[in-house]
Backbone as a ProteinNet text record, in pm:
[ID]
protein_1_A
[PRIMARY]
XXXXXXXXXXXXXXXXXXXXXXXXXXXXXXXXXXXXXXXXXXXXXXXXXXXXXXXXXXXXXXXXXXXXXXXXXXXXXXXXXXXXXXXXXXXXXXXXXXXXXXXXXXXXXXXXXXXXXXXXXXXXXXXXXXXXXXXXXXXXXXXXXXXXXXX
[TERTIARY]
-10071	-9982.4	-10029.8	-9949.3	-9967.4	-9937.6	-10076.3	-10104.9	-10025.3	-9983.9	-9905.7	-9966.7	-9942	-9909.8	-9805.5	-9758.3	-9657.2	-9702.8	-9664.8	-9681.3	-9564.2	-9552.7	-9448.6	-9506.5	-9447.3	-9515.8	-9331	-9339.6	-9286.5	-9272.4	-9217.4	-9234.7	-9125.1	-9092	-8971	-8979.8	-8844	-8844.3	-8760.3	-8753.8	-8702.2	-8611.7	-8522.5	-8481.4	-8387.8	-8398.9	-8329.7	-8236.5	-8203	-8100.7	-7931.9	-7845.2	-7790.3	-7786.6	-7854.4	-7852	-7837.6	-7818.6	-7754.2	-7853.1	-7905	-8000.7	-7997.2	-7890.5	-7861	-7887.5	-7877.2	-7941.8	-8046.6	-8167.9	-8286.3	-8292.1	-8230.4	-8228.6	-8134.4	-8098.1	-8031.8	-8123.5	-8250.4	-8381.3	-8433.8	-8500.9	-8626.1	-8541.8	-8444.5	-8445.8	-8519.8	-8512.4	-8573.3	-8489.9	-8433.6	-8353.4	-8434.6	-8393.1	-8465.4	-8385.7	-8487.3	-8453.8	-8386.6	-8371.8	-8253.8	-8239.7	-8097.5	-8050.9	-8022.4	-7970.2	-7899.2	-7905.7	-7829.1	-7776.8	-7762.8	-7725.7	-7836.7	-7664.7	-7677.7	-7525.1	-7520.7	-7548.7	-7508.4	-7581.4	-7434	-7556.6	-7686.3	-7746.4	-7898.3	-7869.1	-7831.2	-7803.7	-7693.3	-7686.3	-7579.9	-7573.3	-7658.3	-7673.7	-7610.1	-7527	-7483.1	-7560.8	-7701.6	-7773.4	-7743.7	-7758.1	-7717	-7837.7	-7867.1	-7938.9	-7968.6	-8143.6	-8165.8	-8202.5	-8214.4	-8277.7	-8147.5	-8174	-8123.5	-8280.7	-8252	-8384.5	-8339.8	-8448.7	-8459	-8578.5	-8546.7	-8706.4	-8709	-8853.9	-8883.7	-8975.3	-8931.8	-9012.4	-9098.1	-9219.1	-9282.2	-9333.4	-9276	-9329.4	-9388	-9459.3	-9547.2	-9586.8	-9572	-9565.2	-9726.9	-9775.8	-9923.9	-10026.3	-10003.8	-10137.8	-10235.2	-10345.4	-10417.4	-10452.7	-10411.2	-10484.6	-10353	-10360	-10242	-10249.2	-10376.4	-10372.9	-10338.2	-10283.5	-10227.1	-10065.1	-10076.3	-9895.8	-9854.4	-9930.3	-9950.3	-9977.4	-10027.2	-10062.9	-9953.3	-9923.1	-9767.3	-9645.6	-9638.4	-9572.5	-9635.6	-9768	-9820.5	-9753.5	-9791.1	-9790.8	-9618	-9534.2	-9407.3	-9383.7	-9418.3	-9407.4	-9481.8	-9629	-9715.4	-9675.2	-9630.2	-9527.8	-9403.3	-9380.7	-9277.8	-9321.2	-9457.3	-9549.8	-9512.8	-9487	-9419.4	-9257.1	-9200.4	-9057.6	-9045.1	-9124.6	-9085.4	-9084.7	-9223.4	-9257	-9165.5	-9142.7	-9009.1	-8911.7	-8823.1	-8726.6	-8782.8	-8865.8	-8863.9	-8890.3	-8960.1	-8954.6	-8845.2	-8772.6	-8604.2	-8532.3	-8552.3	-8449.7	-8487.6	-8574.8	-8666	-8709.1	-8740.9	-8790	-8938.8	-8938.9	-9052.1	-9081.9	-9226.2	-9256	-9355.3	-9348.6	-9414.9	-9417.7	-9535.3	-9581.7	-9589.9	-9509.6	-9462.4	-9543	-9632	-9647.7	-9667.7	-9606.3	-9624.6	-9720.2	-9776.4	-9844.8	-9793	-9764.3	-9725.1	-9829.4	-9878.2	-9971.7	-9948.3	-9978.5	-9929.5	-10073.8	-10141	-10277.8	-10246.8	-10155.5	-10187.4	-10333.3	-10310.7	-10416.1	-10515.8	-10600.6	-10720.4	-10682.9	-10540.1	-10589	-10574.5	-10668	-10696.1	-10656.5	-10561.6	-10532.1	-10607.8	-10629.2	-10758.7	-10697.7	-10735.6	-10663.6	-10758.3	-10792.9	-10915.5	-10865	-10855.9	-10777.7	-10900.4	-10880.5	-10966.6	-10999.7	-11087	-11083.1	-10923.6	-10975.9	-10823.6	-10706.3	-10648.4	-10541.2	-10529.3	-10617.6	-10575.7	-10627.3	-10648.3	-10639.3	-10468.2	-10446.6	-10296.3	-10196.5	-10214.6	-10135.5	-10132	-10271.9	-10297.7	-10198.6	-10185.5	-10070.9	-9949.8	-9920.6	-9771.5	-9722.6	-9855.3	-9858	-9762.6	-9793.9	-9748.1	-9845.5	-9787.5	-9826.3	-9817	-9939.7	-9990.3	-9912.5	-9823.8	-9822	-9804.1	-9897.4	-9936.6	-9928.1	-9833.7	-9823.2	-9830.8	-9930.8	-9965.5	-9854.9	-9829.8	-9698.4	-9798	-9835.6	-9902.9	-9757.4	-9762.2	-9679	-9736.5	-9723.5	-9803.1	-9658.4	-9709.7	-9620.5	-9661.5	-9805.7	-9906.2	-9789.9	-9823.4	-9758	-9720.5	-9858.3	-9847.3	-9786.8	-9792.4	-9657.3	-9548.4	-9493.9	-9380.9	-9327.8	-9397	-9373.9	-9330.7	-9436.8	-9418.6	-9279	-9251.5	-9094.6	-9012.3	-9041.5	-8909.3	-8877.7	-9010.9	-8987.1	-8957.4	-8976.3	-8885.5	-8751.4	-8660.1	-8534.4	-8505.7
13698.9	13603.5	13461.4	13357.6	13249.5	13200.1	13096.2	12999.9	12867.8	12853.7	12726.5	12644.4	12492	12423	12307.1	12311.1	12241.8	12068	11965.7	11841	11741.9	11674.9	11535.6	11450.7	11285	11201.1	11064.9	11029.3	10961.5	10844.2	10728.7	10601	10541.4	10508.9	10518	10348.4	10306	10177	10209.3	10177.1	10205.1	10109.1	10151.1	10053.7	10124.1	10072.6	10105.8	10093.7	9954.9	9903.7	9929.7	9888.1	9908.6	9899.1	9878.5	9799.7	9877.7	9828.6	9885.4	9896.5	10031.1	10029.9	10015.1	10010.2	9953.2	9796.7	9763.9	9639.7	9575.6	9709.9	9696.9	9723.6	9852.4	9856.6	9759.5	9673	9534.6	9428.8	9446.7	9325.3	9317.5	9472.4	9528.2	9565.9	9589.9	9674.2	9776	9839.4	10002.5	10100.2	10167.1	10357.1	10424.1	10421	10509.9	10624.6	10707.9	10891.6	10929.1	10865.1	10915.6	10774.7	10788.8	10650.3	10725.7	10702.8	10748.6	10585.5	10663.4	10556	10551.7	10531	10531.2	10626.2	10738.8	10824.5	10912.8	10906.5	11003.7	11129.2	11237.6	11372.8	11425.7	11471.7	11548.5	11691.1	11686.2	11777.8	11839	12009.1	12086.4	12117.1	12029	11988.7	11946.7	11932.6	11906.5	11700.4	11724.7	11610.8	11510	11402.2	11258	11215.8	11116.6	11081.5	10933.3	10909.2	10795.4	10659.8	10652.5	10501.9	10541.2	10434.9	10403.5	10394.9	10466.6	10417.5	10428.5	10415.6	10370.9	10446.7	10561.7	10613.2	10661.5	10611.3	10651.7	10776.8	10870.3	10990.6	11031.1	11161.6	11184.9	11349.6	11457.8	11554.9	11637.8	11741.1	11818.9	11914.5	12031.5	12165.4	12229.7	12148.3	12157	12079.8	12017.2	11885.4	11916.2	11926.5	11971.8	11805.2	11710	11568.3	11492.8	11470.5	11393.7	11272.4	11162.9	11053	11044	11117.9	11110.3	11037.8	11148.6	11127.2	11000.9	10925.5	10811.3	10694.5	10747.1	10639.1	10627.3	10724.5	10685.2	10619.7	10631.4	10558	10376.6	10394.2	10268.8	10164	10237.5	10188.8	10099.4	10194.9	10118.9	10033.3	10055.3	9925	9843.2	9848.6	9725	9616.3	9570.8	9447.9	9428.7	9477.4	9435.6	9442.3	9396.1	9408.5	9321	9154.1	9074.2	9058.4	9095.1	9125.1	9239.6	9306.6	9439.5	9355.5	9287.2	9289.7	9184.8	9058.7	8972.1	9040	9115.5	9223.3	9264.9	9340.9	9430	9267.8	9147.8	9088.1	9006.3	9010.2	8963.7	9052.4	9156.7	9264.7	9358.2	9296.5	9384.1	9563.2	9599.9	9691.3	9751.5	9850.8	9896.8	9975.7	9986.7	10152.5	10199	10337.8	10415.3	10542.5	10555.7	10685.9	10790.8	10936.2	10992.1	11073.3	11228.8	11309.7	11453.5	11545	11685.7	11761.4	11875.5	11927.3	12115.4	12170	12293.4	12399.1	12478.9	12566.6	12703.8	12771.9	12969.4	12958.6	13045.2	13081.9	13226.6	13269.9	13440.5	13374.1	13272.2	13224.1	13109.5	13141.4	13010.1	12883.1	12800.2	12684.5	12605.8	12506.2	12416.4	12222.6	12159.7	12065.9	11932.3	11811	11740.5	11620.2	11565.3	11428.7	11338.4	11300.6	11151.7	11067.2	10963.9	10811.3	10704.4	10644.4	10591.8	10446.7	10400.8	10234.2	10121	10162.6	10084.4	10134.5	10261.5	10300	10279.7	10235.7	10184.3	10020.1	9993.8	9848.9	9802.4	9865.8	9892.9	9912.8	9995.7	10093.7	9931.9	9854.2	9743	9653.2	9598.5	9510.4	9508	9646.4	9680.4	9669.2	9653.4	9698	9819.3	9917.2	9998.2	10138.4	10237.5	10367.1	10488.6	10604.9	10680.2	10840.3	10906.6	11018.3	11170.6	11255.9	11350.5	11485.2	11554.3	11672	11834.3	11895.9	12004.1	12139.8	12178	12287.2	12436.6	12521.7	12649.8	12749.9	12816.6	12904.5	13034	13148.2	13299.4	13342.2	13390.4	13469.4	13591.5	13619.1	13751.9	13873.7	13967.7	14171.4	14168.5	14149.4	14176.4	14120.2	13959.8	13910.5	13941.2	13933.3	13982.5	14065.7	14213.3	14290.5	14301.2	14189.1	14198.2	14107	14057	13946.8	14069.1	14163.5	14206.8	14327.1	14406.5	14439.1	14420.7	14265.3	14185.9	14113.7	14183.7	14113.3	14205.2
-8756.3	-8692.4	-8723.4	-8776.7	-8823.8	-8652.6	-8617.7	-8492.6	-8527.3	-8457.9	-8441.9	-8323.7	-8329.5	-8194.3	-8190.5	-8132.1	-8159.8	-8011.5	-8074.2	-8062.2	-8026.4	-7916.3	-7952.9	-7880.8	-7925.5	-7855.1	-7916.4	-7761.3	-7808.8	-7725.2	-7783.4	-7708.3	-7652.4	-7555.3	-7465.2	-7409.9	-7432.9	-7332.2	-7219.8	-7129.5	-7026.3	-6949.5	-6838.6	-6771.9	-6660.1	-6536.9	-6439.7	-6365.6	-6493.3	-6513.2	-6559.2	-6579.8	-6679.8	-6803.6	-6902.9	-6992.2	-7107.8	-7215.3	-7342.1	-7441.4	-7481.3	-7539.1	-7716.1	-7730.7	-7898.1	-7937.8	-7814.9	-7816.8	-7860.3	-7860.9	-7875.8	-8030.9	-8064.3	-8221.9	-8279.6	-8266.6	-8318.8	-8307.1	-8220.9	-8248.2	-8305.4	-8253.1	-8355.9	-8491.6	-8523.9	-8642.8	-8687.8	-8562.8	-8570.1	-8500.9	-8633.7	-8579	-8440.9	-8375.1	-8277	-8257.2	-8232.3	-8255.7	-8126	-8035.4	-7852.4	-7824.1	-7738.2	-7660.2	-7544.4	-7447.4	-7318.2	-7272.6	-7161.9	-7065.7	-6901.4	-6865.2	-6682.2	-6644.6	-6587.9	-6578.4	-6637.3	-6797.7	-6919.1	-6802.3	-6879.2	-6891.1	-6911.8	-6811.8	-6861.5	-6971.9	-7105.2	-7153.5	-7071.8	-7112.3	-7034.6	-6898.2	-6813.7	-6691.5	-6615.4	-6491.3	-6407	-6349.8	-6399.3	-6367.5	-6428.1	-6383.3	-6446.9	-6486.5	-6575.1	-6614	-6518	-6446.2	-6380.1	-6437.1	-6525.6	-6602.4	-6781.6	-6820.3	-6968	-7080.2	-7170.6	-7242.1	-7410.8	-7445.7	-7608.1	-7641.9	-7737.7	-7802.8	-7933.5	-7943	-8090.9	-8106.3	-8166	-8168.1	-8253.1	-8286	-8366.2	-8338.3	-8383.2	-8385.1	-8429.4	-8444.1	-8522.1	-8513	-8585.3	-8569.8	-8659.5	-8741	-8781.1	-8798.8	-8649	-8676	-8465.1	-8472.4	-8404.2	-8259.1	-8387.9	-8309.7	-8259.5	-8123.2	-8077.9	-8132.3	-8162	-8228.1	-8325.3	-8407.5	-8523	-8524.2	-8431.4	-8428.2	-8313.8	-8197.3	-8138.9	-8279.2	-8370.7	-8467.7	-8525.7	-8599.8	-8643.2	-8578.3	-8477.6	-8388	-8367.4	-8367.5	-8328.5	-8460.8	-8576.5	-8700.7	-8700.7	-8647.1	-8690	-8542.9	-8461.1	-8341.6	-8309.5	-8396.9	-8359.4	-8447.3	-8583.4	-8604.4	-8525.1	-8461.5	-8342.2	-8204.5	-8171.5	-8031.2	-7964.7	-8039.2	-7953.1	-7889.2	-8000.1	-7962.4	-7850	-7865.6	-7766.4	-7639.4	-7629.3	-7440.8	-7458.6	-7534.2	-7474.9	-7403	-7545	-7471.5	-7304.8	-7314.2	-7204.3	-7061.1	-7074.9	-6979.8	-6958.8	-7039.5	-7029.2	-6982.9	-6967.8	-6926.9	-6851.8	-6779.7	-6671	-6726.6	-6831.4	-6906.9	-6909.7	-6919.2	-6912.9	-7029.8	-7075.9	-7143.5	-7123	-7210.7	-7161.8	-7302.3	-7323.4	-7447.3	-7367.2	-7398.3	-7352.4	-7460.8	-7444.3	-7490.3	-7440	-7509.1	-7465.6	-7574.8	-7518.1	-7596.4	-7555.3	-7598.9	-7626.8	-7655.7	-7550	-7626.2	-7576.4	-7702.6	-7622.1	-7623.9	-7490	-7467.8	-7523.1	-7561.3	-7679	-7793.8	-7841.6	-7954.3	-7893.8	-7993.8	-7954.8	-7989.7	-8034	-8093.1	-7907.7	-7973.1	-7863.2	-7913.2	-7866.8	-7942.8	-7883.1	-7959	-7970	-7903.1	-7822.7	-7682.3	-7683.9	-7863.1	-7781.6	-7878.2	-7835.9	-7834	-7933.7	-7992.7	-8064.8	-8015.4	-7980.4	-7936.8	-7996.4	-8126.8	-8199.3	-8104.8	-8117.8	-8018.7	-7911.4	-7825.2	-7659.1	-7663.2	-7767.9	-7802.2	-7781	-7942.5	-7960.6	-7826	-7770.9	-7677.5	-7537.9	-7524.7	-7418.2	-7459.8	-7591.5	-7669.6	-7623.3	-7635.7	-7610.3	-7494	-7378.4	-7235.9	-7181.2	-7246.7	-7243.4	-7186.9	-7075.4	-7040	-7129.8	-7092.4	-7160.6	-7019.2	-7075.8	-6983.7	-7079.2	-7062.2	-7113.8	-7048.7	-7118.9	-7060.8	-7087.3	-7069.7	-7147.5	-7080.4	-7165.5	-7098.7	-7190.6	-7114.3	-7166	-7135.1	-7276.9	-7335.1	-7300.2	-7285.2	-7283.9	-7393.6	-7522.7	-7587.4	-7600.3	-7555.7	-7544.1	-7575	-7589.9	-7598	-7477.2	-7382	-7229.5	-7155.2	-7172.4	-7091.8	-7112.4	-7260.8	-7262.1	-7236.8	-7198.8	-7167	-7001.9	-6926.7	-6775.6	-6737.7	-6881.8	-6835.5	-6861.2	-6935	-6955.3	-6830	-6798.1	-6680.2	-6570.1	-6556.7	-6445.6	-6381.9	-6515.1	-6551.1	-6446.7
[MASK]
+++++++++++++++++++++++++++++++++++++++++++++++++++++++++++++++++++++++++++++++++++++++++++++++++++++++++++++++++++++++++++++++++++++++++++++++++++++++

């Protein structure tokens, strides 16, 4: 069985506002990978969505180090460090680095969460938050077996 872990991290501006988040990719001149809007649908959800945001994403299905993929991200928004916080203090905005980490405990991989001085240098610039969230998978024989006996 080929081990996987699967990775995302992504960087979110926020607002609790109304505000129009294309707006932001018309400053920066940066594609961002989701928009919503403070209302929109939560997916096929009944839920509304509470804030409007703007994000840029980065995912990864064979890389062990979350700083990798925080770097890549850093890389294309730290020439736009000042524009961001303008934006966000003109428009009462916030952000926030958003990462999940995905792991089936069926296998040993264990994925790597240390931040490099440069990166929370970076990350202080942006004045921007760090929220991290490890979601454990069981794809084990045995669990699956106890889900299916439980249907």
């Amino acid at each position: 069985m080929e081990e996987k872990l699967e990775m995302l991290a992504e960087y979110k501006i926020l607002g609790n506002e109304l505000f129009e988040p294309m707006i932001i990719t018309k400053e920066l001149k940066i594609d961002p990978s989701e928009v919503y809007r403070k209302g929109d649908p939560w997916g096929n959800s009944i839920r509304k969505r509470q804030c409007s945001a703007w994000i840029l994403s980065e995912e990864c299905f064979d890389e062990l180090d979350l700083s990798i993929l925080i770097s890549r991200l850093l890389k294309v928004l730290m020439p736009k460090a000042e524009e961001i916080k303008e934006i966000c203090a003109k428009n009462n905005l916030h952000t926030e680095i958003g990462c999940a980490v995905y792991i089936d405990v069926a296998n040993s991989i264990t994925p790597i969460l240390n931040f490099s001085e440069d990166i929370i240098s970076k990350i202080h610039k942006l004045n921007t938050s760090v929220d991290i969230d490890i979601i454990l998978l069981d794809s084990s024989p045995l669990s699956c077996e106890r889900f299916e006996a439980n249907k």
